[in-house]
PAPA-446677 format. One record per atom (N, C-alpha, C): residue in one letter; x, y, z. Coordinates in steps of 0.1 Angstrom, whole numbers, plus 5000, padded with zeros to 4 digits. Example, Ala and Ser with C-alpha at 12.3 -4.5 7.8 and 13.67 -1.06 7.14 Angstrom:
2
A513249435078/A512349555078/A513249675078/S512849785071/S513749895071/S512950005079/
This chain:
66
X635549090862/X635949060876/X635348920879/X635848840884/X635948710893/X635848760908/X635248620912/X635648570922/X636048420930/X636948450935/X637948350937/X637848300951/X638548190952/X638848160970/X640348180968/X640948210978/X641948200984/X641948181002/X642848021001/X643347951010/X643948021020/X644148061028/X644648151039/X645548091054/X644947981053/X645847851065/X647047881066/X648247901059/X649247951059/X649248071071/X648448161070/X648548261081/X647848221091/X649248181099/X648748171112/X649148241124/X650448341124/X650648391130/X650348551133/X650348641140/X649848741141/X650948831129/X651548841127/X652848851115/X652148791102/X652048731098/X651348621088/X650248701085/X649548771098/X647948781091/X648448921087/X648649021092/X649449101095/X650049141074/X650449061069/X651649061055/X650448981051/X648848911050/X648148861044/X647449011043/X647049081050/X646549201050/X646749311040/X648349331041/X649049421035/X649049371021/X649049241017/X649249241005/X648049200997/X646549201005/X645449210998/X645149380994/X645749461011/X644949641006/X646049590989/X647749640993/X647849640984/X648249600965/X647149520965/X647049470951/X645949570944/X646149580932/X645349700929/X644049630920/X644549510920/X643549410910/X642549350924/X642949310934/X642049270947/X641249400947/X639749410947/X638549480946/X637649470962/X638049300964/X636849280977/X637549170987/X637349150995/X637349021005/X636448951008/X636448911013/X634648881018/X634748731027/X634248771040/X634648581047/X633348471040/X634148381043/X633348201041/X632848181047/X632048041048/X631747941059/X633147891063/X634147871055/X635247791062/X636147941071/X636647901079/X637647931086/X639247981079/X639547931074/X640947891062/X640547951047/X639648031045/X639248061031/X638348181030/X639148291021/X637948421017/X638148391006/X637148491003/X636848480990/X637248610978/X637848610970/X638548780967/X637548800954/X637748880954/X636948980941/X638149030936/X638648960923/X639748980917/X639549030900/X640149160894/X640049190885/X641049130879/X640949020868/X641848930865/X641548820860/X642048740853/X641748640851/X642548530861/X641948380864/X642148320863/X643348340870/X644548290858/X646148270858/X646348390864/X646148530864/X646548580870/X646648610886/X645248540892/X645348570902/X645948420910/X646048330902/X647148230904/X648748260910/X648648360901/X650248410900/X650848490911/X649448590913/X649448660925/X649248540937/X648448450939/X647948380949/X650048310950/X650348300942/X651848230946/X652748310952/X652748440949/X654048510950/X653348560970/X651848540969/X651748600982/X651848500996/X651948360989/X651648251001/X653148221001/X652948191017/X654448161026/X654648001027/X655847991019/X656347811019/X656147761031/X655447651030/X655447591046/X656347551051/X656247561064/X657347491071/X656947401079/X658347311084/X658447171086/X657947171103/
């Protein structure tokens, strides 16, 4: 197990946090959360390597908008 940051700025709306939530319970490889000093960043306890939680960290963040 690792631990990682993941960027969270993307969620900003009560919806957003809301589907940030739902798809940290449900990952079965996410173990932990844990807040930062920053505002925009936890920190995951991820069983995985690396690339994988890359992969995850993609498919769960929302394209920005203009």
């Amino acid at each position: 197990m690792s631990l990682y940051e993941l960027d969270i700025s993307w969620a900003a709306s009560a919806d957003e946090l809301r589907q940030l939530r739902w798809e940290l319970l449900g990952c079965d490889q996410v173990r932990g959360v844990f807040l930062t000093g920053r505002e925009e960043t936890v920190a995951v306890l991820f069983d995985g390597d690396r690339d994988q939680f890359e992969e995850w960290r993609r498919s769960i963040q929302l394209p920005a908008t203009a």
